[in-house]
Biopython code that builds the backbone (N, CA, C, O; Angstrom):
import numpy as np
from Bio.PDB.StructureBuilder import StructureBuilder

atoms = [
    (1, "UNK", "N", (46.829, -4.360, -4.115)),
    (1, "UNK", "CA", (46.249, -3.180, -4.724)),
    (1, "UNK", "C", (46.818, -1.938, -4.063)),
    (1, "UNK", "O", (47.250, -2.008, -2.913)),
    (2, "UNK", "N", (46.832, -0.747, -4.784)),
    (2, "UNK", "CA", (47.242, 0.296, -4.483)),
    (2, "UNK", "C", (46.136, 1.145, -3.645)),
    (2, "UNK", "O", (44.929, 1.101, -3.881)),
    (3, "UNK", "N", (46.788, 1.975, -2.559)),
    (3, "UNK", "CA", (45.713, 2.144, -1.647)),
    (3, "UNK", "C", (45.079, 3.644, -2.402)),
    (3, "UNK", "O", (44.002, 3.960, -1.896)),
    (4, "UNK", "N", (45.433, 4.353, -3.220)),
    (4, "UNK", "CA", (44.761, 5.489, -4.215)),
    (4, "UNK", "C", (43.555, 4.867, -4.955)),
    (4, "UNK", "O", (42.410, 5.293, -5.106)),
    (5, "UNK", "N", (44.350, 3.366, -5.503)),
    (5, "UNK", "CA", (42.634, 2.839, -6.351)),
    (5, "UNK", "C", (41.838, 2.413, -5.317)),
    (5, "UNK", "O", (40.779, 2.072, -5.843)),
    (6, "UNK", "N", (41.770, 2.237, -4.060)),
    (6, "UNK", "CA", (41.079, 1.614, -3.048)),
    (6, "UNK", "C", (40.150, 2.905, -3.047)),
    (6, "UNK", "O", (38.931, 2.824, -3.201)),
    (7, "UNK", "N", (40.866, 4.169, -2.849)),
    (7, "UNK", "CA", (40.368, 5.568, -2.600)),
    (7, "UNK", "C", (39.384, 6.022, -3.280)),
    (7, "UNK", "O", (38.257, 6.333, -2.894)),
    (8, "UNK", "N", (39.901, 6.058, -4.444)),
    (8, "UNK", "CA", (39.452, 6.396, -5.544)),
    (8, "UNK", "C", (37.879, 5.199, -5.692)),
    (8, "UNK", "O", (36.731, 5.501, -6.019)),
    (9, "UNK", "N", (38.226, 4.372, -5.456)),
    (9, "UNK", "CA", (36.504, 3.371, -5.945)),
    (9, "UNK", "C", (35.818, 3.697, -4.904)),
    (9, "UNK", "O", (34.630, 3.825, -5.200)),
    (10, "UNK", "N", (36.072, 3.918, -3.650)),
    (10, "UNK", "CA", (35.680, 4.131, -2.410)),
    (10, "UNK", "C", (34.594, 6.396, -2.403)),
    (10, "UNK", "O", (33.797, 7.115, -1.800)),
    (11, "UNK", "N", (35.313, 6.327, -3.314)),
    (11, "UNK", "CA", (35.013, 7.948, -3.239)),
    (11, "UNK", "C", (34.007, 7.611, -4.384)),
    (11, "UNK", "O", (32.829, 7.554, -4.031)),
    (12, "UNK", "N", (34.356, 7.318, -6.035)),
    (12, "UNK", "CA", (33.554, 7.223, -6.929)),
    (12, "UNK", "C", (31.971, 6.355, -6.218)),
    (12, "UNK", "O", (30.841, 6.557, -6.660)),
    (13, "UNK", "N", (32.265, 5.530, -5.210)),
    (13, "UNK", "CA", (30.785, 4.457, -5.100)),
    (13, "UNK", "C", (30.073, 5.692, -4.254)),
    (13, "UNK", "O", (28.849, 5.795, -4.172)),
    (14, "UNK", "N", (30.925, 6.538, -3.686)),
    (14, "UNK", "CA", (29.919, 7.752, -2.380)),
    (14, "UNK", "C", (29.241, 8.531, -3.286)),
    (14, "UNK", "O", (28.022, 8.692, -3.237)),
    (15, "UNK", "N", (30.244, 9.213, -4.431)),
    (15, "UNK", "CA", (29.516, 10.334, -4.967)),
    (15, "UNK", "C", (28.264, 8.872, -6.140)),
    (15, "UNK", "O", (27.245, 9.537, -6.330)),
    (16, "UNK", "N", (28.111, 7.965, -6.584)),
    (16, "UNK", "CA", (27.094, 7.970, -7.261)),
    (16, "UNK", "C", (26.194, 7.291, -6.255)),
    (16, "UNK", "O", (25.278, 6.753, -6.876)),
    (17, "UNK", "N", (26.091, 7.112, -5.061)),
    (17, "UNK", "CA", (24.917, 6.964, -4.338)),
    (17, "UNK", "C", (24.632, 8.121, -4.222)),
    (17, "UNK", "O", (23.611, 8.379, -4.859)),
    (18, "UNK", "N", (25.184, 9.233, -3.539)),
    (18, "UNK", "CA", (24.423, 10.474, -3.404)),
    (18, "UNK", "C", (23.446, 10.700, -4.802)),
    (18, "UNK", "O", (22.217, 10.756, -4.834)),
    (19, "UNK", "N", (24.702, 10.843, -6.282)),
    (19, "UNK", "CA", (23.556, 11.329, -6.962)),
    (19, "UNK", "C", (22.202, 10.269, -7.360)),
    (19, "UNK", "O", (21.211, 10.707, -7.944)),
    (20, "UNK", "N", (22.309, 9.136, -7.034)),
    (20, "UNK", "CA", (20.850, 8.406, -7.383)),
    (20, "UNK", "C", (20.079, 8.655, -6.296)),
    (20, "UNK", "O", (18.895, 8.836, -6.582)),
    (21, "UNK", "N", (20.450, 8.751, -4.732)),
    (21, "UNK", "CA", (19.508, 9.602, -4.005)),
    (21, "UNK", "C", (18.875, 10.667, -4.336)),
    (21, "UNK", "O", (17.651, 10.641, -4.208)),
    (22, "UNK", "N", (19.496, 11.840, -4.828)),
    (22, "UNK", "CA", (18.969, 13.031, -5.654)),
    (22, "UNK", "C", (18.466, 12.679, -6.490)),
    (22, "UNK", "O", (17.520, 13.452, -6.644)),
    (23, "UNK", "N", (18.449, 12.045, -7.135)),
    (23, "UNK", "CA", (17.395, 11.985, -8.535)),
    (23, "UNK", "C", (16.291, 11.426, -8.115)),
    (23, "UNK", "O", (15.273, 12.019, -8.472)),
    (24, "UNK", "N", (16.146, 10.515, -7.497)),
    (24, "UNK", "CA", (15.071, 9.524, -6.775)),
    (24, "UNK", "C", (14.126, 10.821, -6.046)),
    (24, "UNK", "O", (13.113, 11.214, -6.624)),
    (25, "UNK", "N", (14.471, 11.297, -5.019)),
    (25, "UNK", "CA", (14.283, 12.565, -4.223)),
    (25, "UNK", "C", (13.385, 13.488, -5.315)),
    (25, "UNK", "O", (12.170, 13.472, -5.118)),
    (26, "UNK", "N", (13.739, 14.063, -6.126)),
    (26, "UNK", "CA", (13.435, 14.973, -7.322)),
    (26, "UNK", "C", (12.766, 14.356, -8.306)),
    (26, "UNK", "O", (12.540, 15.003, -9.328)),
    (27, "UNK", "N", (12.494, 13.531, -8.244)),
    (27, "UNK", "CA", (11.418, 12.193, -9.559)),
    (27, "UNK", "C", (9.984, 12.042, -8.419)),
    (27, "UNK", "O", (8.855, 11.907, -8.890)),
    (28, "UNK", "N", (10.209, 12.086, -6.991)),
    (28, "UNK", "CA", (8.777, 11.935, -6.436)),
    (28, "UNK", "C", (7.798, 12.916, -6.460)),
    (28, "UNK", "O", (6.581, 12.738, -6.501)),
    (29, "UNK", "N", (8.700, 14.471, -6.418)),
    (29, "UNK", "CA", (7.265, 15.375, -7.205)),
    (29, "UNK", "C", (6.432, 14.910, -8.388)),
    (29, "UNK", "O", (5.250, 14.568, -8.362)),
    (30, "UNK", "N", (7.303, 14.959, -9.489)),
    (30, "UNK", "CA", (7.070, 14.456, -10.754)),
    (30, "UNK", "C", (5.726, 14.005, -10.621)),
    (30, "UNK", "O", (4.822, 14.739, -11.021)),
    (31, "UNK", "N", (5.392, 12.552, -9.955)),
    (31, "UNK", "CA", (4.734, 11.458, -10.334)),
    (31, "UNK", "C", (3.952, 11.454, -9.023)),
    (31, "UNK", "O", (4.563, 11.832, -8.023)),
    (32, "UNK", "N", (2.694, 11.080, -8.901)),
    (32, "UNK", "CA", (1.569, 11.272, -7.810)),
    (32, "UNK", "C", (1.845, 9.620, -7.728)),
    (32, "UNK", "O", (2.282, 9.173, -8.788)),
    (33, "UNK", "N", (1.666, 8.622, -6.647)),
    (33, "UNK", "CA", (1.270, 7.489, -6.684)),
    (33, "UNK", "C", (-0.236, 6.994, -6.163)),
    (33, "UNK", "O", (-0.806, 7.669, -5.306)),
    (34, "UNK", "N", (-0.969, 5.594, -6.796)),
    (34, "UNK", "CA", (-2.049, 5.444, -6.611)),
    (34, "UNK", "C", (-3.266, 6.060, -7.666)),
    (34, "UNK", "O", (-2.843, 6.411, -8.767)),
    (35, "UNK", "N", (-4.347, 6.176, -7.484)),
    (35, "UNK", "CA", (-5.168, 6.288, -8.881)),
    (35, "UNK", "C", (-5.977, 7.439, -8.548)),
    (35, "UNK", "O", (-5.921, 7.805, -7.374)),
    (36, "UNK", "N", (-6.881, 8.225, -9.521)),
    (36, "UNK", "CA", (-7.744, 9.061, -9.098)),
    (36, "UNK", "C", (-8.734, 8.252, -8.645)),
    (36, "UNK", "O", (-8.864, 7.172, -9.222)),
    (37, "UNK", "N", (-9.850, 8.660, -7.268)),
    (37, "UNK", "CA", (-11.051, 7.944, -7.501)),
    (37, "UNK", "C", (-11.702, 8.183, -8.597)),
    (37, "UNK", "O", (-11.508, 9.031, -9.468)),
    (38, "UNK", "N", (-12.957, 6.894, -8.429)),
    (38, "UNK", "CA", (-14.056, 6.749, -9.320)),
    (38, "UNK", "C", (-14.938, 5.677, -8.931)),
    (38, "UNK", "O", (-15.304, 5.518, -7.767)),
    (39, "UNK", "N", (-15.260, 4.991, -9.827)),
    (39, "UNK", "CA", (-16.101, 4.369, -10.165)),
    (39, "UNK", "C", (-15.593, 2.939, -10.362)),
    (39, "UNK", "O", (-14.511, 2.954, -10.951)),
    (40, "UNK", "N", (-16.047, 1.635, -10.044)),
    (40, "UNK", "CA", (-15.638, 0.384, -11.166)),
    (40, "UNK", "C", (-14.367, -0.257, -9.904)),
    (40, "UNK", "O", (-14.515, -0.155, -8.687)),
    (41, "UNK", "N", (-13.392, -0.781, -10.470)),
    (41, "UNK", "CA", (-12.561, -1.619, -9.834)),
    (41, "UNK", "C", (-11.227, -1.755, -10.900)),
    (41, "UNK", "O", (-11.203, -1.796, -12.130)),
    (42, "UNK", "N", (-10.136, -1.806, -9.893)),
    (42, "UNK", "CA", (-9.029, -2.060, -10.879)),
    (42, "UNK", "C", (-8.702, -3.511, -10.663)),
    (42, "UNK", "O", (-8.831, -4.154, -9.621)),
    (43, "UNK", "N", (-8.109, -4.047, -12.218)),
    (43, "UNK", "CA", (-8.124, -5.734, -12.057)),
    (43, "UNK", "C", (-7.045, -5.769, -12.118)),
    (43, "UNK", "O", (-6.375, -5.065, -12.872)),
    (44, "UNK", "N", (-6.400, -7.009, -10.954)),
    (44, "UNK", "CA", (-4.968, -7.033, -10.828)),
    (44, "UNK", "C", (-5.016, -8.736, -11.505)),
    (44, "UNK", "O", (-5.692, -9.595, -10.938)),
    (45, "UNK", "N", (-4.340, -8.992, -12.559)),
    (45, "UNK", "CA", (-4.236, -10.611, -12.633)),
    (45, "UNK", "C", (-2.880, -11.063, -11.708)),
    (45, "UNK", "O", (-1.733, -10.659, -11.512)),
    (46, "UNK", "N", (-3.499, -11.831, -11.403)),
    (46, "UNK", "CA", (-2.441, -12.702, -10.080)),
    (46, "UNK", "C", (-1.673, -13.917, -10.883)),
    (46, "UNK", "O", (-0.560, -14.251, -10.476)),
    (47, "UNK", "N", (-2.208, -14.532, -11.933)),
    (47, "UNK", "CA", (-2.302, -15.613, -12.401)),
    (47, "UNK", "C", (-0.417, -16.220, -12.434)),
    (47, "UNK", "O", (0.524, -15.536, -12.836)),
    (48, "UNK", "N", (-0.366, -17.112, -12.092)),
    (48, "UNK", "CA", (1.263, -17.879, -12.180)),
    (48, "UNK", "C", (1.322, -19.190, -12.388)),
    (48, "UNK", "O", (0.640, -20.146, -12.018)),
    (49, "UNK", "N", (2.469, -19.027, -13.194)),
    (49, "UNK", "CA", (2.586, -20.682, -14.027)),
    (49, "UNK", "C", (3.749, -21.052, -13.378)),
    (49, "UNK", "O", (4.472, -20.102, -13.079)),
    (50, "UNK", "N", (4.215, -22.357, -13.014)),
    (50, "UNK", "CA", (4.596, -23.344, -11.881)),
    (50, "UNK", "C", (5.977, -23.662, -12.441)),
    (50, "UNK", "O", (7.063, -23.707, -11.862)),
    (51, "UNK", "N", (5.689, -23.851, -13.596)),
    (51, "UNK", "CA", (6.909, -24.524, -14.475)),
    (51, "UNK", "C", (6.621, -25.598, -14.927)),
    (51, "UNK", "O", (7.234, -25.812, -15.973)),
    (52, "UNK", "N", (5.697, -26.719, -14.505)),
    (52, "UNK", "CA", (5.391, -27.696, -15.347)),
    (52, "UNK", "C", (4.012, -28.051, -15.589)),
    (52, "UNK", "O", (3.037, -27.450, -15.136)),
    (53, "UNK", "N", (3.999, -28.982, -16.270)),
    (53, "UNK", "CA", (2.399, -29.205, -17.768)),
    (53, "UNK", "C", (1.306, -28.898, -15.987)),
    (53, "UNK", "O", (1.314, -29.338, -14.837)),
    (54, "UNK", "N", (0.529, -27.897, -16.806)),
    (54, "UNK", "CA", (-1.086, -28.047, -15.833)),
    (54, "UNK", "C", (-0.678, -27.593, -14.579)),
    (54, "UNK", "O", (-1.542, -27.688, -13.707)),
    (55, "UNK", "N", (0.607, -27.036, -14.181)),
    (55, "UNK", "CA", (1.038, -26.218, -12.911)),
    (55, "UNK", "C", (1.029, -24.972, -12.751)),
    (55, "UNK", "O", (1.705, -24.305, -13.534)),
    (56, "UNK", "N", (0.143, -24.188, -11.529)),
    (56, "UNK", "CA", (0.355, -22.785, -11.687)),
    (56, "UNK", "C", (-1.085, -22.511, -11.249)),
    (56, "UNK", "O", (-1.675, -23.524, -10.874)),
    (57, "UNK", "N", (-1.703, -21.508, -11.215)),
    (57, "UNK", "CA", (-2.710, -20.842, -10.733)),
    (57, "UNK", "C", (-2.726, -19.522, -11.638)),
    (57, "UNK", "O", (-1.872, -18.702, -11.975)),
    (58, "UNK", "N", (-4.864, -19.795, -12.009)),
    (58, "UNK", "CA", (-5.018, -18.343, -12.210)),
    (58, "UNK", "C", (-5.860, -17.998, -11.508)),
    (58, "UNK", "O", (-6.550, -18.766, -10.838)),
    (59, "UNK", "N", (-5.997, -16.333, -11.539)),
    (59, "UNK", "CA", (-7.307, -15.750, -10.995)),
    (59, "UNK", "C", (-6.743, -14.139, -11.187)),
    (59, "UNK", "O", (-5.775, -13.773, -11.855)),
    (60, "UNK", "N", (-7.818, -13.189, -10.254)),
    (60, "UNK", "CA", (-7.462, -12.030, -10.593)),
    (60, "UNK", "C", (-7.880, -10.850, -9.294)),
    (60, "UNK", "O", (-8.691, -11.407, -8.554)),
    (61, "UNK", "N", (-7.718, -10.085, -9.033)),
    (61, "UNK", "CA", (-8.112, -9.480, -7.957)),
    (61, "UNK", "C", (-8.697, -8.497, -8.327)),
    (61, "UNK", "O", (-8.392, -8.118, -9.457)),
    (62, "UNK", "N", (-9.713, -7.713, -7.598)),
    (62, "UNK", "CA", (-10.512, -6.610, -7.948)),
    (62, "UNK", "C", (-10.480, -5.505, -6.812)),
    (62, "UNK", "O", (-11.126, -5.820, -5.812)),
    (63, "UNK", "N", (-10.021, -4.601, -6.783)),
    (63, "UNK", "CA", (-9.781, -3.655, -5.832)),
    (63, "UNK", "C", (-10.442, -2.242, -6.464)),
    (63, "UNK", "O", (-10.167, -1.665, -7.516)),
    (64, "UNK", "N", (-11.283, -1.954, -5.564)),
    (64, "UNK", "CA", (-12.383, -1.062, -5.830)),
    (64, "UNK", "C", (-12.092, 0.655, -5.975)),
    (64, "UNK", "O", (-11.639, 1.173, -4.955)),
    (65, "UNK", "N", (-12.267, 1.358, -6.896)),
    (65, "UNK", "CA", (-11.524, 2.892, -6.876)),
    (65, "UNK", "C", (-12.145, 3.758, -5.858)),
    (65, "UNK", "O", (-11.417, 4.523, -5.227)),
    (66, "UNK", "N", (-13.622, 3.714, -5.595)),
    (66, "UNK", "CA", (-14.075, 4.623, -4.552)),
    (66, "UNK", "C", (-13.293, 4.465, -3.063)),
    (66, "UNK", "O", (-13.270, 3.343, -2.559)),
    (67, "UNK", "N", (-12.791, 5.353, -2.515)),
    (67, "UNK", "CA", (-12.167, 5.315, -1.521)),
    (67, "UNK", "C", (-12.945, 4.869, -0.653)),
    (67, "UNK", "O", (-12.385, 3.996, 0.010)),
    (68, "UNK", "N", (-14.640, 5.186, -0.149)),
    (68, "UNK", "CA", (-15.211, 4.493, 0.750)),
    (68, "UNK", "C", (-15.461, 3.236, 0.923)),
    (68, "UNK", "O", (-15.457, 2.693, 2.028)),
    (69, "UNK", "N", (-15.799, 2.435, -0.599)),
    (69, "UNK", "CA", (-16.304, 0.368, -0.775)),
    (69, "UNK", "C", (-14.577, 0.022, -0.319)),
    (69, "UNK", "O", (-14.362, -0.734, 0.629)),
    (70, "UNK", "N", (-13.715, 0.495, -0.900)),
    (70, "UNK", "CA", (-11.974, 0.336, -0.379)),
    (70, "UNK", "C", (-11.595, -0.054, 1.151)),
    (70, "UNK", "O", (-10.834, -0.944, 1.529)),
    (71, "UNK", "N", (-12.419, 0.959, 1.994)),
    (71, "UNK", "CA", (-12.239, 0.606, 3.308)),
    (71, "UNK", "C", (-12.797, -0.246, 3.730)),
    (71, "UNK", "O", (-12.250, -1.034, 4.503)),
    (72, "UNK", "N", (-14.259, -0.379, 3.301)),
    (72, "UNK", "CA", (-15.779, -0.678, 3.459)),
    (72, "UNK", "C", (-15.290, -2.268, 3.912)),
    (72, "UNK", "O", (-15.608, -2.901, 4.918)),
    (73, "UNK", "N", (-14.036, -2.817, 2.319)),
    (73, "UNK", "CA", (-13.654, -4.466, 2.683)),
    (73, "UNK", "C", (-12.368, -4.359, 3.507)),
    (73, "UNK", "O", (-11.518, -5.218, 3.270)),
    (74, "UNK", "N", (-12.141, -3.599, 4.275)),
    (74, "UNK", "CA", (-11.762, -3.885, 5.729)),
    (74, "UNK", "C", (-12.209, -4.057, 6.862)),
    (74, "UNK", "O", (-11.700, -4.619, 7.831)),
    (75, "UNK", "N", (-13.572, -3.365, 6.686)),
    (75, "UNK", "CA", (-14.330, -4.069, 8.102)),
    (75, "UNK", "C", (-14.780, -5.434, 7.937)),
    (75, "UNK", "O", (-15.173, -6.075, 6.962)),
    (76, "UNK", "N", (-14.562, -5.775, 9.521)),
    (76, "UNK", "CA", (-14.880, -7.432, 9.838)),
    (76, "UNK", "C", (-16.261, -7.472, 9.591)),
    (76, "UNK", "O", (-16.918, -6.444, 9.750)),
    (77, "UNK", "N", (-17.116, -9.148, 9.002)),
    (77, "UNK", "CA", (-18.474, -9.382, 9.046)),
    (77, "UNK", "C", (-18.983, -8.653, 10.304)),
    (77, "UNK", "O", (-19.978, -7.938, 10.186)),
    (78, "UNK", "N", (-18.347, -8.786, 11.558)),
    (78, "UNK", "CA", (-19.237, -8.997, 13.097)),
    (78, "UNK", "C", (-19.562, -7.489, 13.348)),
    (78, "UNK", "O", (-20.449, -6.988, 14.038)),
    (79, "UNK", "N", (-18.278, -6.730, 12.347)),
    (79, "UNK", "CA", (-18.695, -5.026, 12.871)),
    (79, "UNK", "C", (-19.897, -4.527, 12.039)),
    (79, "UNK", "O", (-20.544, -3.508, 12.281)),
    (80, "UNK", "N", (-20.164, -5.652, 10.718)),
    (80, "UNK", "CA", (-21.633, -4.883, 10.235)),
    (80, "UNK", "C", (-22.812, -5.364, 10.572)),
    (80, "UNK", "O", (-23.906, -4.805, 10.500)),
    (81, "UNK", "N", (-22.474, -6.728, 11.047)),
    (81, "UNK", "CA", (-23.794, -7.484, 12.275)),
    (81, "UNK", "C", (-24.128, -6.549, 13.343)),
    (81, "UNK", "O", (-25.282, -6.223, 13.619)),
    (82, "UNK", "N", (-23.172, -6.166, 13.880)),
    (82, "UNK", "CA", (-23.233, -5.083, 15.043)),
    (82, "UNK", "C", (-23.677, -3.781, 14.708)),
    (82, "UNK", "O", (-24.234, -3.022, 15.500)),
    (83, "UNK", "N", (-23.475, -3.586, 13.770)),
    (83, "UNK", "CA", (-23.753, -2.108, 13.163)),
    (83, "UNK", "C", (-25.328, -2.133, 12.801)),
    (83, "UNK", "O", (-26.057, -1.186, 13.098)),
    (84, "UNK", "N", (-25.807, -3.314, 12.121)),
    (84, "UNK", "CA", (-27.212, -3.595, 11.526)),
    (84, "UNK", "C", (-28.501, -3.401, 12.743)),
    (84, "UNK", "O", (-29.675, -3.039, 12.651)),
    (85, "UNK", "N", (-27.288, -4.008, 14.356)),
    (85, "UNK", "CA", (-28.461, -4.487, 15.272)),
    (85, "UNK", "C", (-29.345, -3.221, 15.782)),
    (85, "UNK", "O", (-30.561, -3.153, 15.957)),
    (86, "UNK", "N", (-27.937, -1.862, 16.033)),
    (86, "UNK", "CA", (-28.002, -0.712, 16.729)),
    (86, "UNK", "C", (-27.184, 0.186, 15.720)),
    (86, "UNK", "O", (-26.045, -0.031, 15.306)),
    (87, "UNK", "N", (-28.011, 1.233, 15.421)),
    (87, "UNK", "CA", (-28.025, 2.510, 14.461)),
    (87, "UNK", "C", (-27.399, 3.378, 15.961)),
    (87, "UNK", "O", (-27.024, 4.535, 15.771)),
    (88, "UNK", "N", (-27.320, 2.924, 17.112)),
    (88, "UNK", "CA", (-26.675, 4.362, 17.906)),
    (88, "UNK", "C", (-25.643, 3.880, 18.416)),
    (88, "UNK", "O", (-25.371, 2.689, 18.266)),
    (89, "UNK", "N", (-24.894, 4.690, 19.094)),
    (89, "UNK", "CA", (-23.914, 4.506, 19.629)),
    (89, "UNK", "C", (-23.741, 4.739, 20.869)),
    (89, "UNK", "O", (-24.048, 5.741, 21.516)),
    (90, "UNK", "N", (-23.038, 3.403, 21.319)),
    (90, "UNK", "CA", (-22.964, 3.051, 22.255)),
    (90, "UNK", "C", (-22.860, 4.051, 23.583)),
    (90, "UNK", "O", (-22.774, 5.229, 23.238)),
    (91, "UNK", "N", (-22.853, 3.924, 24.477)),
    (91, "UNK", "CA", (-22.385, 4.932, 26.024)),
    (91, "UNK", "C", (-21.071, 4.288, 26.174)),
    (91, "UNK", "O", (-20.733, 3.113, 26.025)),
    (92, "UNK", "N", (-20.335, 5.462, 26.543)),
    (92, "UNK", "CA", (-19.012, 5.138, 27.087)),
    (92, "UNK", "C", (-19.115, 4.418, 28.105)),
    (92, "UNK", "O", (-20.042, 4.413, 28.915)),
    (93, "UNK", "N", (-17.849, 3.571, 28.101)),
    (93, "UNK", "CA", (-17.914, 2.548, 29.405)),
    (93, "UNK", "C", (-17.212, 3.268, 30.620)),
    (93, "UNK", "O", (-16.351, 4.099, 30.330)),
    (94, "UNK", "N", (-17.591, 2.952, 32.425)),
    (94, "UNK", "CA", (-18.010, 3.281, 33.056)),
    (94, "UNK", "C", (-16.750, 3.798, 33.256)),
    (94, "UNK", "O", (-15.911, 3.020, 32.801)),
    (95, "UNK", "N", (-16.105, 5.110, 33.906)),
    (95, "UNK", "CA", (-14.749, 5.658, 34.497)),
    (95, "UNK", "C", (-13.980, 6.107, 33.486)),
    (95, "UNK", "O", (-12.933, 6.717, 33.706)),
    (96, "UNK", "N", (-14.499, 5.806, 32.082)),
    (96, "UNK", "CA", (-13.762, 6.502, 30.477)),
    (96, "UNK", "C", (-14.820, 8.450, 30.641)),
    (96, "UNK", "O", (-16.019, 8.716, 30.722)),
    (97, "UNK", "N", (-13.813, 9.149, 30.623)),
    (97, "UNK", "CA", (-14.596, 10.485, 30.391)),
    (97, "UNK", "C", (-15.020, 10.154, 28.562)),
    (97, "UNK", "O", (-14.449, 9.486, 27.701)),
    (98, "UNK", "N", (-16.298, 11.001, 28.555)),
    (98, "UNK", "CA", (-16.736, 11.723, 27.236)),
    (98, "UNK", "C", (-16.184, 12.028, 26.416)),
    (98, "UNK", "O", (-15.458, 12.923, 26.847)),
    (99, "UNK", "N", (-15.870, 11.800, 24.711)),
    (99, "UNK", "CA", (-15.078, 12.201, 24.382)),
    (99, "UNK", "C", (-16.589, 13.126, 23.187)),
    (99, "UNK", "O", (-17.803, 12.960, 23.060)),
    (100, "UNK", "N", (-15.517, 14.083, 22.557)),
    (100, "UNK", "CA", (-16.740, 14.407, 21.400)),
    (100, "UNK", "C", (-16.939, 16.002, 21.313)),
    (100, "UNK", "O", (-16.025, 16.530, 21.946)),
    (101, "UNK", "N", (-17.749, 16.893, 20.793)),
    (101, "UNK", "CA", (-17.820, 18.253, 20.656)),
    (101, "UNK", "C", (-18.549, 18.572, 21.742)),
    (101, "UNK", "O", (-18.832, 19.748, 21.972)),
]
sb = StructureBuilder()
sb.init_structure("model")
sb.init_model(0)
sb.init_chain("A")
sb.init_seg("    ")
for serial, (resi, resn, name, xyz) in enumerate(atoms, 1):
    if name == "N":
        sb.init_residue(resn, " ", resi, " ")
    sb.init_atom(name, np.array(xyz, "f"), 0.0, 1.0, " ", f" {name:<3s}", serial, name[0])
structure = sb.get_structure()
């Protein structure tokens, strides 16, 4: 091969990554990602077929729009056992300064 067409494909592949970087770049104003809150749950179907007779799995997931029940199923069982036992909070442990207003 001629080392101009080497050049030449070598230059054409630079300039169209740049411009799909730029466009990509300039399309994320555009479009907000994620949902407004609310109310209710968004249903994700998970469901997948295997490839053969009676193979595959369904079901569906439910992921909640209020931003607080959202977090709410990230806390562990033991932190709302703990939370249920004592409404206060705890004292800092011994040689930790105060933190707080």
């Amino acid at each position: 091969m001629d080392l101009g067409v080497i050049s030449l494909g070598l230059v054409a592949l630079i300039v169209l990554t740049v411009a799909l970087a730029r466009s990509r770049m300039r399309g994320e104003h555009e479009t907000r990602r994620g949902s407004e809150p609310g109310t209710g749950d968004h249903v994700i179907d998970i469901s997948y077929n295997s490839g053969g007779p009676g193979g595959g799995h369904q079901g569906e997931l439910r992921v909640p729009r209020d931003p607080q029940e959202y977090a709410r199923r990230f806390v562990p069982q033991s932190a709302w056992r703990r939370d249920a036992k004592s409404d206060t909070v705890p004292p800092p442990a011994p040689g930790k300064p105060k933190t707080g207003a």
